[in-house]
mmCIF file as gemmi writes it, N, C-alpha and C atoms, coordinates in Angstrom:
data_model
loop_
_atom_site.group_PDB
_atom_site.id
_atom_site.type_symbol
_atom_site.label_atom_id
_atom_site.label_alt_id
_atom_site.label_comp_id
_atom_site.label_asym_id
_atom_site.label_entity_id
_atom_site.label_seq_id
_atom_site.pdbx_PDB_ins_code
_atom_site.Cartn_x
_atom_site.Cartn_y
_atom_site.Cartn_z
_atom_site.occupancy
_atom_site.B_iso_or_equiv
_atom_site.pdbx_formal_charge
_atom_site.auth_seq_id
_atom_site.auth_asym_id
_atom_site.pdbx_PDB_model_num
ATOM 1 N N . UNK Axp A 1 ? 67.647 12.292 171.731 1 0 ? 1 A 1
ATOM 2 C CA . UNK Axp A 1 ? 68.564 13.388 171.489 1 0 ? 1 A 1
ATOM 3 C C . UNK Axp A 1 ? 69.666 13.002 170.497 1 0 ? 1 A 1
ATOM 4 N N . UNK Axp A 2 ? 70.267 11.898 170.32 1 0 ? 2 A 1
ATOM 5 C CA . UNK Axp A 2 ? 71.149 11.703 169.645 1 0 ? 2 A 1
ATOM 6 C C . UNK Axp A 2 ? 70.725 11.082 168.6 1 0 ? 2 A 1
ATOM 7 N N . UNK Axp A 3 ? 69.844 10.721 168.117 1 0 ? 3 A 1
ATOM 8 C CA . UNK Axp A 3 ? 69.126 10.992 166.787 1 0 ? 3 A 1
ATOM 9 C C . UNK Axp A 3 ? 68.671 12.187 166.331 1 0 ? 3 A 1
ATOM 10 N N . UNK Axp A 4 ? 68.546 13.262 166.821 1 0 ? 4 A 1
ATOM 11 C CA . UNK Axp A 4 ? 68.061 14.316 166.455 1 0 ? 4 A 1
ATOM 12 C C . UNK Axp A 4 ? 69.535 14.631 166.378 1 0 ? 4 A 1
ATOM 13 N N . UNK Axp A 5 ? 70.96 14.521 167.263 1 0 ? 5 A 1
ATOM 14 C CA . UNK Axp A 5 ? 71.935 15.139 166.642 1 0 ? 5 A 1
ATOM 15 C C . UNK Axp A 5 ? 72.214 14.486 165.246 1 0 ? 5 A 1
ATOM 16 N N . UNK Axp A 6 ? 72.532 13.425 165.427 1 0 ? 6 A 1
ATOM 17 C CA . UNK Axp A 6 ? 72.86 12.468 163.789 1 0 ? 6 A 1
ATOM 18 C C . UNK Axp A 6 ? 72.196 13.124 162.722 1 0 ? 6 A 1
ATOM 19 N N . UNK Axp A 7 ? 70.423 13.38 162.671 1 0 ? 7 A 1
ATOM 20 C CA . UNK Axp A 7 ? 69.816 13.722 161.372 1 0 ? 7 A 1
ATOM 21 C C . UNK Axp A 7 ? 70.31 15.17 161.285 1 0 ? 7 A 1
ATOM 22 N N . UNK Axp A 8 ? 70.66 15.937 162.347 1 0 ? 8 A 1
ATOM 23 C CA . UNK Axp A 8 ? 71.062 17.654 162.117 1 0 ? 8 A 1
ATOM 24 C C . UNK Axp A 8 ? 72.873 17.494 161.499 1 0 ? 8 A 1
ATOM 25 N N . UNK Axp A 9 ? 73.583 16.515 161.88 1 0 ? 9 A 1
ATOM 26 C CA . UNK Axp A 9 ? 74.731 16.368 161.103 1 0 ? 9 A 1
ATOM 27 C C . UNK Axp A 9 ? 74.885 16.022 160.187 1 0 ? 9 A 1
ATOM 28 N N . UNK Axp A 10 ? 73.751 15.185 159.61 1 0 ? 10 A 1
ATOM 29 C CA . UNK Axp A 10 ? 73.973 14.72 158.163 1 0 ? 10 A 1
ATOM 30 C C . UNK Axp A 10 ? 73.176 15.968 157.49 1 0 ? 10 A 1
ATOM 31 N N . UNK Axp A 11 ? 72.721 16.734 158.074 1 0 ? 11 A 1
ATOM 32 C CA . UNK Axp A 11 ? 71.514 17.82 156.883 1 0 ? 11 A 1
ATOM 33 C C . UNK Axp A 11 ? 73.364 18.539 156.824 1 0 ? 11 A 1
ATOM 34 N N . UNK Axp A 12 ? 73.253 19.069 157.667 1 0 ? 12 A 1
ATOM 35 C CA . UNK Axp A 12 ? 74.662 19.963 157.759 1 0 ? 12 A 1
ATOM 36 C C . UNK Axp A 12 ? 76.246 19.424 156.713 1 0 ? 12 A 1
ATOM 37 N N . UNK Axp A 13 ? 76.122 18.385 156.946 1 0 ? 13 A 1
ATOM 38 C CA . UNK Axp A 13 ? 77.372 17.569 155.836 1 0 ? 13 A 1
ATOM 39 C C . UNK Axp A 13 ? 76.628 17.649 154.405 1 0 ? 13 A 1
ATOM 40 N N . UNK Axp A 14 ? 75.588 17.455 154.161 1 0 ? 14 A 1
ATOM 41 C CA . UNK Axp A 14 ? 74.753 17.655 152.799 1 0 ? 14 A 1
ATOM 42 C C . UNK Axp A 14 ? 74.774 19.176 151.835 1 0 ? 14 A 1
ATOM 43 N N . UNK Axp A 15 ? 74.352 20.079 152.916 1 0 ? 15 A 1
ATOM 44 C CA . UNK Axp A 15 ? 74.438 21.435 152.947 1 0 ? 15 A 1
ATOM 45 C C . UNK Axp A 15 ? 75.647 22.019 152.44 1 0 ? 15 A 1
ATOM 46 N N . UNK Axp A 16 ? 76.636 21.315 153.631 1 0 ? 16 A 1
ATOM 47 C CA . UNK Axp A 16 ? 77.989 22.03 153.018 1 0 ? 16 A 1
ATOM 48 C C . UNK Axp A 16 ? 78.333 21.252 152.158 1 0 ? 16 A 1
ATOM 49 N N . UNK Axp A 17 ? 78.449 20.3 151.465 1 0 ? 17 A 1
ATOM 50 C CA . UNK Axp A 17 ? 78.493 19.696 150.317 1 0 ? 17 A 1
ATOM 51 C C . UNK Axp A 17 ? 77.823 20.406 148.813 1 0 ? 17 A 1
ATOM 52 N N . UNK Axp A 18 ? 76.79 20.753 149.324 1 0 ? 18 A 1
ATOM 53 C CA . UNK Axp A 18 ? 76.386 21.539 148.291 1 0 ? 18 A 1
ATOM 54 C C . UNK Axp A 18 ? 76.654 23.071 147.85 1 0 ? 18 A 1
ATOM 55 N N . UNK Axp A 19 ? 77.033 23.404 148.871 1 0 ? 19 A 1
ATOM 56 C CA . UNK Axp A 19 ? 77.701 25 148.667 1 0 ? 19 A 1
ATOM 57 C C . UNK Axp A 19 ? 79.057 24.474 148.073 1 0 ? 19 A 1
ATOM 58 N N . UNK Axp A 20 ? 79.415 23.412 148.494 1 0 ? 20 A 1
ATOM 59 C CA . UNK Axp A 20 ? 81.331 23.648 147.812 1 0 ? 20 A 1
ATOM 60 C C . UNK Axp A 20 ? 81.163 23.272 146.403 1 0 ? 20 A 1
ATOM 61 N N . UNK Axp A 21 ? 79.97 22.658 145.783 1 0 ? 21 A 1
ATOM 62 C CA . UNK Axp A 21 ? 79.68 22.205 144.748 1 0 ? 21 A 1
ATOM 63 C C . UNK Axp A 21 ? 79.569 23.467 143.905 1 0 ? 21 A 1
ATOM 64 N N . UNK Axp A 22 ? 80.542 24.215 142.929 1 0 ? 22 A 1
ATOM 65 C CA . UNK Axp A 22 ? 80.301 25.647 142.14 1 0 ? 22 A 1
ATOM 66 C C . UNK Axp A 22 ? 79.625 25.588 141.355 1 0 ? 22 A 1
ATOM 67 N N . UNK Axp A 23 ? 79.195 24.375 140.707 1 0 ? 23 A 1
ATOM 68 C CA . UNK Axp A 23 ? 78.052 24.494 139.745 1 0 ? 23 A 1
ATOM 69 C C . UNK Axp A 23 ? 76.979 24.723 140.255 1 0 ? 23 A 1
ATOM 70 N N . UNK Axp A 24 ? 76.907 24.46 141.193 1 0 ? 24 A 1
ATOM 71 C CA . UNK Axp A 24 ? 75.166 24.261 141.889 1 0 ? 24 A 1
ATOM 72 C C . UNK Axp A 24 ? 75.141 25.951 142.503 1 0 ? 24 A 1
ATOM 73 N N . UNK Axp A 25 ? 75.846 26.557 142.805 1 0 ? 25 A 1
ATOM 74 C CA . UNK Axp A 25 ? 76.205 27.97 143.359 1 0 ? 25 A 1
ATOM 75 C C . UNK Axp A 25 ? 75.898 29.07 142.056 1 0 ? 25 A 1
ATOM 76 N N . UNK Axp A 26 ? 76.354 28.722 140.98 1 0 ? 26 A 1
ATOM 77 C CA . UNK Axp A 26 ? 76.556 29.7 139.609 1 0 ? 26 A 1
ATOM 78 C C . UNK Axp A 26 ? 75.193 29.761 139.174 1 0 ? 26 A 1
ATOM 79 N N . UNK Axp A 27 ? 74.38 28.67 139.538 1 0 ? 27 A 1
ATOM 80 C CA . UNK Axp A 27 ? 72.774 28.047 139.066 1 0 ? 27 A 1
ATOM 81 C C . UNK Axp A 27 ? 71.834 28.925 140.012 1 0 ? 27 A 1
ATOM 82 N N . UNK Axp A 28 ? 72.21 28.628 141.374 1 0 ? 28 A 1
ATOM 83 C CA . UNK Axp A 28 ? 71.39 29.283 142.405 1 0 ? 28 A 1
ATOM 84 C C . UNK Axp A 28 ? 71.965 31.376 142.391 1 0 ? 28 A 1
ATOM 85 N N . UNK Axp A 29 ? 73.119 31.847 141.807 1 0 ? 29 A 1
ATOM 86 C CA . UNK Axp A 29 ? 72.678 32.933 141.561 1 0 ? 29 A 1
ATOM 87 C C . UNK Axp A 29 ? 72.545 33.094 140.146 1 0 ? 29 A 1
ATOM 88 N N . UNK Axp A 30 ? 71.861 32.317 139.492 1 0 ? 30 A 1
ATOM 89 C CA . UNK Axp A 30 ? 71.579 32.408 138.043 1 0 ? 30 A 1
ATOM 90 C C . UNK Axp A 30 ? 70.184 33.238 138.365 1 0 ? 30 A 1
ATOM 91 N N . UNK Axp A 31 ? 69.667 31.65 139.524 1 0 ? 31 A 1
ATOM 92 C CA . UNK Axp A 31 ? 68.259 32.132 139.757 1 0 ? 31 A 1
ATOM 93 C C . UNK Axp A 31 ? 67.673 33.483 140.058 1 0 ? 31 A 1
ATOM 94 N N . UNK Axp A 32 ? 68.531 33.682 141.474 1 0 ? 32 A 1
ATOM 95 C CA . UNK Axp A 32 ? 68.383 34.812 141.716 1 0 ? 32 A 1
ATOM 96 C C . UNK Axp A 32 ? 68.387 35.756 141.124 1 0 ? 32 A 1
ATOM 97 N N . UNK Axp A 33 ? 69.481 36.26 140.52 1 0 ? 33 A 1
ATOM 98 C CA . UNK Axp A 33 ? 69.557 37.548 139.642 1 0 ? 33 A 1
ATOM 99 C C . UNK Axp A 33 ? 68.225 37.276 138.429 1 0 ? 33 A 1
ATOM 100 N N . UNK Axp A 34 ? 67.439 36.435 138.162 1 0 ? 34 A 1
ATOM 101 C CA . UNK Axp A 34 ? 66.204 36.356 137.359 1 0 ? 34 A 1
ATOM 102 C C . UNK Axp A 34 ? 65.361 36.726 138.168 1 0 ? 34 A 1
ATOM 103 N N . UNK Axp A 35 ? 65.395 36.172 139.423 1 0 ? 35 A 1
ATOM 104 C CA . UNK Axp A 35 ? 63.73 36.933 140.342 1 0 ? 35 A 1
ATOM 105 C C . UNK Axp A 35 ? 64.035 38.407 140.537 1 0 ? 35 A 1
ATOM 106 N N . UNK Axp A 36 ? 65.678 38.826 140.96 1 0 ? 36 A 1
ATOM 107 C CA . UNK Axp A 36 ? 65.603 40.305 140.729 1 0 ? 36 A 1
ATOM 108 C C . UNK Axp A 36 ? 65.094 41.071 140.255 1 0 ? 36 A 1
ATOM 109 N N . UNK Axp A 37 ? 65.435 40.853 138.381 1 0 ? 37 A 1
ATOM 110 C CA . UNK Axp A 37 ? 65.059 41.242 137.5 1 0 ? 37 A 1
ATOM 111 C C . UNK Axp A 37 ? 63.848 41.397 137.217 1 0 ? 37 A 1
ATOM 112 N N . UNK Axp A 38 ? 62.724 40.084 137.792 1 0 ? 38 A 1
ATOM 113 C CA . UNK Axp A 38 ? 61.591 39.864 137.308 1 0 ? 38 A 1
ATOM 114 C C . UNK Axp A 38 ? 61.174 40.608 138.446 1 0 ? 38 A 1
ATOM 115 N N . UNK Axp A 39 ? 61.418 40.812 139.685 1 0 ? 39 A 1
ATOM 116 C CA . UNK Axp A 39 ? 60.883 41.428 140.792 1 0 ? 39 A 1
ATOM 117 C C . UNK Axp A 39 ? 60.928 43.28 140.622 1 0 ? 39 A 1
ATOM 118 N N . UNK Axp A 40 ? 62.615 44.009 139.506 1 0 ? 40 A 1
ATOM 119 C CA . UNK Axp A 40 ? 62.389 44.677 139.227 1 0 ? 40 A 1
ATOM 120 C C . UNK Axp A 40 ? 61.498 45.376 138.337 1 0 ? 40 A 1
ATOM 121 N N . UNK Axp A 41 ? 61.026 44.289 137.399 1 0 ? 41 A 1
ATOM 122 C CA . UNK Axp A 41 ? 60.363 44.627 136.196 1 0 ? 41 A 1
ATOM 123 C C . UNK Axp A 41 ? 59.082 44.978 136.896 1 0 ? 41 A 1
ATOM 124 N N . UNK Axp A 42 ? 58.079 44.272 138.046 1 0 ? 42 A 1
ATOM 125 C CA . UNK Axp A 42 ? 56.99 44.141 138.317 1 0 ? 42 A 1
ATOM 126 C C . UNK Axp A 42 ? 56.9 45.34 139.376 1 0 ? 42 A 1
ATOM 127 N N . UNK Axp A 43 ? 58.241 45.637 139.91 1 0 ? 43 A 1
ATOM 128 C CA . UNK Axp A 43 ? 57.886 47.076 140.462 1 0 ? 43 A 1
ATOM 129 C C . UNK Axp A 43 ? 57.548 47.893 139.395 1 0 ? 43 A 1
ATOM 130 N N . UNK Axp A 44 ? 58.441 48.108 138.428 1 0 ? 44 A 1
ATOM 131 C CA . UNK Axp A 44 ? 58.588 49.275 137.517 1 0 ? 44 A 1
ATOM 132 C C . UNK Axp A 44 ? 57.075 49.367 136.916 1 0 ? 44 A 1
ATOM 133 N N . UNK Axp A 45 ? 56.309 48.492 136.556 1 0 ? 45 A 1
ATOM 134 C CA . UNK Axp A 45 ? 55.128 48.268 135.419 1 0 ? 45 A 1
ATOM 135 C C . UNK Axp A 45 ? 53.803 49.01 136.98 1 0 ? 45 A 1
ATOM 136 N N . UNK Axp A 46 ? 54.158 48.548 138.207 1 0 ? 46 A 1
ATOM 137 C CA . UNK Axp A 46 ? 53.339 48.856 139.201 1 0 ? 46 A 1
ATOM 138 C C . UNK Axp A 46 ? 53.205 50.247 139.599 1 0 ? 46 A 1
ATOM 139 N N . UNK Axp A 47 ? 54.527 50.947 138.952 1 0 ? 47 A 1
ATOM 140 C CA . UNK Axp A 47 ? 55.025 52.481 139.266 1 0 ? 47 A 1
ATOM 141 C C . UNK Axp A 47 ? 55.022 53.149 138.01 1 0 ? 47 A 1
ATOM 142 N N . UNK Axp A 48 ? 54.587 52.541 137.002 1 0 ? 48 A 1
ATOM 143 C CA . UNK Axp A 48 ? 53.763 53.029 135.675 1 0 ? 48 A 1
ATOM 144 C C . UNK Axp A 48 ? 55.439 53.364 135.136 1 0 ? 48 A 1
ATOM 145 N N . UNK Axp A 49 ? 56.238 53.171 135.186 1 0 ? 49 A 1
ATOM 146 C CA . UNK Axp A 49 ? 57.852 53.177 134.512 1 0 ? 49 A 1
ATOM 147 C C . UNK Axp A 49 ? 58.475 52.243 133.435 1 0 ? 49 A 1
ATOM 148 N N . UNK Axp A 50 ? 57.869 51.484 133.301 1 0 ? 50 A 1
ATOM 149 C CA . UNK Axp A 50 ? 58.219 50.351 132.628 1 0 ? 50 A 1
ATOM 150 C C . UNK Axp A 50 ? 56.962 51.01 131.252 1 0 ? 50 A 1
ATOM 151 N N . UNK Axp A 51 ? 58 50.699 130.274 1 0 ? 51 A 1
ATOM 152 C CA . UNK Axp A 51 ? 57.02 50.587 129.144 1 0 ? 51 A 1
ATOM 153 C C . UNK Axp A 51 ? 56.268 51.552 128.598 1 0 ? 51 A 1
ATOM 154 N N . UNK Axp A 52 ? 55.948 52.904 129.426 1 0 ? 52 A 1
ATOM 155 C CA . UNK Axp A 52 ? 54.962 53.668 129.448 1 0 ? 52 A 1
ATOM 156 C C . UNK Axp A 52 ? 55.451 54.605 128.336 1 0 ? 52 A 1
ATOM 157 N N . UNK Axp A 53 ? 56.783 54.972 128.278 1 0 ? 53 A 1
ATOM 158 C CA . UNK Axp A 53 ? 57.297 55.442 126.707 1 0 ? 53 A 1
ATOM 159 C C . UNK Axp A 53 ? 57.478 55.071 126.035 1 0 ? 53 A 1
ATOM 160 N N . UNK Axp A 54 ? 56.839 55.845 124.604 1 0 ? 54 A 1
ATOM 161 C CA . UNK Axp A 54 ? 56.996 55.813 123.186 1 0 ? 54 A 1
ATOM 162 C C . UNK Axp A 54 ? 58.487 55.915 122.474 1 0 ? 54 A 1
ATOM 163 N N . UNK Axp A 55 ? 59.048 54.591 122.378 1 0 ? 55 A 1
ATOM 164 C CA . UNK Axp A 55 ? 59.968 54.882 121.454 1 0 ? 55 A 1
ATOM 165 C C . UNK Axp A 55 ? 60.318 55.779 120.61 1 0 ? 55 A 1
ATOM 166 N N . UNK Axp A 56 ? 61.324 55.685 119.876 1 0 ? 56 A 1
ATOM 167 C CA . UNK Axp A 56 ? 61.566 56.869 118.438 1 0 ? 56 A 1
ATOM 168 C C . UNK Axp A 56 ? 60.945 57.006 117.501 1 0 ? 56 A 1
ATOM 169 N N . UNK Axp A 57 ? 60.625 55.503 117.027 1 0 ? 57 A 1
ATOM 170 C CA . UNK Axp A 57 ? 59.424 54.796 116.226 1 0 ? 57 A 1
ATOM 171 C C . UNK Axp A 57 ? 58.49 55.414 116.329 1 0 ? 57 A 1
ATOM 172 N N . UNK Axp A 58 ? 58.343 54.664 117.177 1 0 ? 58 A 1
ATOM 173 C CA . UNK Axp A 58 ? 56.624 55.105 118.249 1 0 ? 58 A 1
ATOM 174 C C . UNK Axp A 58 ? 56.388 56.44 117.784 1 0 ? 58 A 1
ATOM 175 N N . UNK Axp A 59 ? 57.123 57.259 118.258 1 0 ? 59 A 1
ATOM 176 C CA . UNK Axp A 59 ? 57.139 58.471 118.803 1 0 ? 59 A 1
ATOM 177 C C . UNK Axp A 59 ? 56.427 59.795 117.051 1 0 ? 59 A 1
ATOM 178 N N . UNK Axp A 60 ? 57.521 59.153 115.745 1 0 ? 60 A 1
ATOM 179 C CA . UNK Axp A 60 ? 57.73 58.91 114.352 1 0 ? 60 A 1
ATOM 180 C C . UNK Axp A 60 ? 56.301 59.225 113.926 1 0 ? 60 A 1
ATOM 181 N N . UNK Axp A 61 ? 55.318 58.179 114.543 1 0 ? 61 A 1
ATOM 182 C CA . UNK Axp A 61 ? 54.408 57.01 113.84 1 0 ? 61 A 1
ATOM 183 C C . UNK Axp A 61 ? 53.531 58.374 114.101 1 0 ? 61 A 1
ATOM 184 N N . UNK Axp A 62 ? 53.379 58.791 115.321 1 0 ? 62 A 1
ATOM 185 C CA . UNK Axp A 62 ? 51.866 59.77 115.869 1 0 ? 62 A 1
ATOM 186 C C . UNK Axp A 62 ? 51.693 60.951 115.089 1 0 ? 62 A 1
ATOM 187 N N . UNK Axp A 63 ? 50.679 61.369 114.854 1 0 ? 63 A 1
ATOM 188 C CA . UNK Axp A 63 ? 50.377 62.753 114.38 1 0 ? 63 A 1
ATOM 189 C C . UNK Axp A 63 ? 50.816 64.258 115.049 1 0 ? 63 A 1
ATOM 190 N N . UNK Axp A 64 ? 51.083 64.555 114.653 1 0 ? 64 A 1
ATOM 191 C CA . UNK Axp A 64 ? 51.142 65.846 115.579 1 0 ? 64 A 1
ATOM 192 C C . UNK Axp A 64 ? 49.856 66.077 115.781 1 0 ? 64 A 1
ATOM 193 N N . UNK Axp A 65 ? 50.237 66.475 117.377 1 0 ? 65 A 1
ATOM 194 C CA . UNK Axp A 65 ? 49.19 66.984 118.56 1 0 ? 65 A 1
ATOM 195 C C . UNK Axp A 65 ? 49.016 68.378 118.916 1 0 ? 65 A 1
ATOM 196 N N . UNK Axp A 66 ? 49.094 68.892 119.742 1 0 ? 66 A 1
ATOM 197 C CA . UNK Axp A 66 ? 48.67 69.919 120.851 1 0 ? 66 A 1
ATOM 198 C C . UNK Axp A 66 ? 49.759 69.946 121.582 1 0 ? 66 A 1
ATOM 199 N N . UNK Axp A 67 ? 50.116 69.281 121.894 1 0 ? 67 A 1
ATOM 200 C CA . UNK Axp A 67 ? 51.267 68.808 122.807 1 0 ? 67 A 1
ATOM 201 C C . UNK Axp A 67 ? 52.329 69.352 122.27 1 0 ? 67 A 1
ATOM 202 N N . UNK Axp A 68 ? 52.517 69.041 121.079 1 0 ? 68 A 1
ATOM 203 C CA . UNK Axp A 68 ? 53.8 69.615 120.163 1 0 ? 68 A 1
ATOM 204 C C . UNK Axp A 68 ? 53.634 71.045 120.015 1 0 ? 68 A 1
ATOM 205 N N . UNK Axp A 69 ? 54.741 71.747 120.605 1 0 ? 69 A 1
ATOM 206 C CA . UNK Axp A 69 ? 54.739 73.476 120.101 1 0 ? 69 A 1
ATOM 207 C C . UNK Axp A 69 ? 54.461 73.813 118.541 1 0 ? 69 A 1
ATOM 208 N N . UNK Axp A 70 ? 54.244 74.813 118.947 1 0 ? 70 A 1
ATOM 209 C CA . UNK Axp A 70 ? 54.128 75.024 117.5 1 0 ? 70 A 1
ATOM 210 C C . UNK Axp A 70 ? 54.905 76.934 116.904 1 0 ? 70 A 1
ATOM 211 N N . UNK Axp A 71 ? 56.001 76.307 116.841 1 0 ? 71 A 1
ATOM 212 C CA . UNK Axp A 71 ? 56.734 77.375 116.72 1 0 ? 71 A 1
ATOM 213 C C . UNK Axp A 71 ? 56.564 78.471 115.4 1 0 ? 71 A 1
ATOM 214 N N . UNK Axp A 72 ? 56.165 80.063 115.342 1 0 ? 72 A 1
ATOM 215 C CA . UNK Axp A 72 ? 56.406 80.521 114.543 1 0 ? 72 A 1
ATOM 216 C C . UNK Axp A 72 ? 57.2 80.811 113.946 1 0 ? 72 A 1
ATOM 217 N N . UNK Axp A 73 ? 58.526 80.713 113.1 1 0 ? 73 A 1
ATOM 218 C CA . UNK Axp A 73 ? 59.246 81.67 113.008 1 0 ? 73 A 1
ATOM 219 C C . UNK Axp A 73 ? 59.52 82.663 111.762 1 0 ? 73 A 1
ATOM 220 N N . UNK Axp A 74 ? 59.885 83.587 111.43 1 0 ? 74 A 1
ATOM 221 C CA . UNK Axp A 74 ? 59.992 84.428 110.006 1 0 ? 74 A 1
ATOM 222 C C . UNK Axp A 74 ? 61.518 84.468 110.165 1 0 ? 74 A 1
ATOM 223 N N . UNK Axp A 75 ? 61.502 83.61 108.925 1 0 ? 75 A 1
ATOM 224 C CA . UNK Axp A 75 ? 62.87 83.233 108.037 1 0 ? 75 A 1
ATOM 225 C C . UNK Axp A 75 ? 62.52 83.355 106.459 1 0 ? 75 A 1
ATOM 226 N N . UNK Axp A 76 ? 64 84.037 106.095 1 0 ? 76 A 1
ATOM 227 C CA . UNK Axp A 76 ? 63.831 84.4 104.757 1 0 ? 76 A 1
ATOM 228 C C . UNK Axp A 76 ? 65.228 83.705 104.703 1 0 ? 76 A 1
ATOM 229 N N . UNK Axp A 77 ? 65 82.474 103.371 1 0 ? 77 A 1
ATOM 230 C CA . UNK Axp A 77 ? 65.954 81.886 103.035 1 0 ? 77 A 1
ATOM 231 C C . UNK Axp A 77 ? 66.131 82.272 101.088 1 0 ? 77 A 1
ATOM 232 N N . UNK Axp A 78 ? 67.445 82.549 101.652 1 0 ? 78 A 1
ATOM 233 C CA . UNK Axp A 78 ? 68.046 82.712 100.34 1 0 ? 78 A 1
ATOM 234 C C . UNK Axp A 78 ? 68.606 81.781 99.084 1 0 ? 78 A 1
ATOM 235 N N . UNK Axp A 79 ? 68.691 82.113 97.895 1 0 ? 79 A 1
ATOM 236 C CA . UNK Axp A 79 ? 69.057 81.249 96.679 1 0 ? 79 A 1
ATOM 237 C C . UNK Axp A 79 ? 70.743 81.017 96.5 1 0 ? 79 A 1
ATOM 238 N N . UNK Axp A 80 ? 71.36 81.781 97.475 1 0 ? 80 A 1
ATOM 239 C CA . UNK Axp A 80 ? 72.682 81.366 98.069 1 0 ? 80 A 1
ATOM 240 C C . UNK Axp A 80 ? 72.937 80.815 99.455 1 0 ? 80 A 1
ATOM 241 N N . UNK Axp A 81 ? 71.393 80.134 99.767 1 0 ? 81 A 1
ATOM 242 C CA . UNK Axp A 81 ? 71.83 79.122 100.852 1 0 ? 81 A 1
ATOM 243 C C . UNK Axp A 81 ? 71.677 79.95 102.583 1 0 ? 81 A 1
ATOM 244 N N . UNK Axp A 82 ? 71.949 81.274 102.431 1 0 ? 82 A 1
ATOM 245 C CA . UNK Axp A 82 ? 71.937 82.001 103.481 1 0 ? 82 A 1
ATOM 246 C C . UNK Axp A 82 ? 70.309 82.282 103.887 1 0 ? 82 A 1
ATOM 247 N N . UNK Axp A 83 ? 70.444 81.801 105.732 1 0 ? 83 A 1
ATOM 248 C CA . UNK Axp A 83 ? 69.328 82.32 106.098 1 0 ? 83 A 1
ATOM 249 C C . UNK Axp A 83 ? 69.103 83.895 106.809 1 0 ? 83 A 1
ATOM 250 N N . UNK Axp A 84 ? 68.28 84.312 106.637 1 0 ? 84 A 1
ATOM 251 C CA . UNK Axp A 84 ? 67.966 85.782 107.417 1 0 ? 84 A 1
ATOM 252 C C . UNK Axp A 84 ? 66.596 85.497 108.36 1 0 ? 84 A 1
ATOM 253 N N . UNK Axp A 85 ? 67.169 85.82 109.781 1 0 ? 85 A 1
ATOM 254 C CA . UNK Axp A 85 ? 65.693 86.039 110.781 1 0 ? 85 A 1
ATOM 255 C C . UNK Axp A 85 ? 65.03 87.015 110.584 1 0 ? 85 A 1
ATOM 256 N N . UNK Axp A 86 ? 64.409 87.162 110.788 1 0 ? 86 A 1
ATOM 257 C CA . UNK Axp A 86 ? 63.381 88.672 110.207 1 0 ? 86 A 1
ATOM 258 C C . UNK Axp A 86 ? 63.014 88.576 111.728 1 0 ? 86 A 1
ATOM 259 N N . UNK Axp A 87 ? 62.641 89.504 112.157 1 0 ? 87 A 1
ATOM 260 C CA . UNK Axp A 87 ? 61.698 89.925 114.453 1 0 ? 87 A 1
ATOM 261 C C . UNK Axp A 87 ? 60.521 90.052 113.298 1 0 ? 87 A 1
ATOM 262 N N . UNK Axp A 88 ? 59.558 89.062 114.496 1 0 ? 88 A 1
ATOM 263 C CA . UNK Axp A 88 ? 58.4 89.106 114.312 1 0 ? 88 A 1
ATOM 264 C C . UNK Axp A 88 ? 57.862 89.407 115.581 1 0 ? 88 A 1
ATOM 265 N N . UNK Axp A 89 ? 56.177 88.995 115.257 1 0 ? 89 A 1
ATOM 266 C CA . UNK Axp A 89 ? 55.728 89.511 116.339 1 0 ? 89 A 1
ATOM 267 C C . UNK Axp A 89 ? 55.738 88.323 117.548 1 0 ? 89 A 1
ATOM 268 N N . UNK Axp A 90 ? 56.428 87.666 117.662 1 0 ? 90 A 1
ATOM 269 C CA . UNK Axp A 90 ? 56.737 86.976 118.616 1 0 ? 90 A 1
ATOM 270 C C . UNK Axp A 90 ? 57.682 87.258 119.853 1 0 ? 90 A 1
ATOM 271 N N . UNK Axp A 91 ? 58.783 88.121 119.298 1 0 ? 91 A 1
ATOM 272 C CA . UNK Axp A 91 ? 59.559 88.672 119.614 1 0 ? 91 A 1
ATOM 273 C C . UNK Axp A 91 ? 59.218 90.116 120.404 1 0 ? 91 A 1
ATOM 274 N N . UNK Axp A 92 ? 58.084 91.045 119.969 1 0 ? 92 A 1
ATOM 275 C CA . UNK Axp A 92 ? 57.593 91.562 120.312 1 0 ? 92 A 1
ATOM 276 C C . UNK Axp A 92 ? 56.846 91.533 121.725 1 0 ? 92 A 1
ATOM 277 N N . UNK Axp A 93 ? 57.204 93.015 122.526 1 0 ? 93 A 1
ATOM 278 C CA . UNK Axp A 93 ? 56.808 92.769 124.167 1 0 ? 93 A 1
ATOM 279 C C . UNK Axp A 93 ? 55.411 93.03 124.538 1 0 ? 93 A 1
ATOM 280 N N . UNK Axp A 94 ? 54.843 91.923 125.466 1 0 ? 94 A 1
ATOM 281 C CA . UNK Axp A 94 ? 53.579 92.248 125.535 1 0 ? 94 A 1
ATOM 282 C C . UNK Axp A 94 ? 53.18 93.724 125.656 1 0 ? 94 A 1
ATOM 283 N N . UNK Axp A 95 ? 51.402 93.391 125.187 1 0 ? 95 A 1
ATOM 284 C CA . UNK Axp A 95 ? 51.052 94.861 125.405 1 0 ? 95 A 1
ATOM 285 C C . UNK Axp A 95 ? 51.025 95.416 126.467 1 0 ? 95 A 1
ATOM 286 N N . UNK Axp A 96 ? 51.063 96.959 126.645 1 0 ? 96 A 1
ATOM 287 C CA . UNK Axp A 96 ? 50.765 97.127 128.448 1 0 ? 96 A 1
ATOM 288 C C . UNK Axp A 96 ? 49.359 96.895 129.083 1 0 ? 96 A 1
ATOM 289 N N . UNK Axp A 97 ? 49.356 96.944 130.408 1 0 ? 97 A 1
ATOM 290 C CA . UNK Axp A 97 ? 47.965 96.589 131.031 1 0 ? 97 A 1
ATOM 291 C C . UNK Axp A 97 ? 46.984 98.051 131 1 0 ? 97 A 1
């Protein structure tokens, strides 16, 4: 028994020795806040969030799709800069049933 206290007092004097030590503290949440990070990243990529959008670039680079509206509009632009909307048939209410 009193070898088993001695080796549990010296782990314990070691221990707290090392917590009062601030360098060794600033290191161990260095670590941590990296597995966070890396633990957040590996959720996000698992929950399809990470990465899955196209930058501005990206975004720049693609052709227009389908996806992209495709807006009509009737505009009459003038040689003094002024625009005029013209109603088209967009504007126009469906037909009746």
């Amino acid at each position: 028994m009193l070898k088993e206290l001695k080796r549990l007092q010296a782990e314990k004097m070691e221990l707290e020795r090392q917590f009062n030590d601030l360098a060794m503290l600033r290191d161990q949440v260095r670590k941590l806040k990296e597995e966070l990070s890396t633990a957040s990243r590996l959720d996000w990529l698992r929950r399809g969030l990470y990465g899955s959008t196209p930058k501005a670039a990206e975004k720049l680079k693609q052709p227009l799709t389908s996806t992209n509206k495709d807006f009509n509009l009737n505009v009459e632009l003038r040689q003094d800069g002024s625009v005029k909307v013209n109603p088209g048939a967009t504007n126009a209410p469906p037909p009746p049933k």
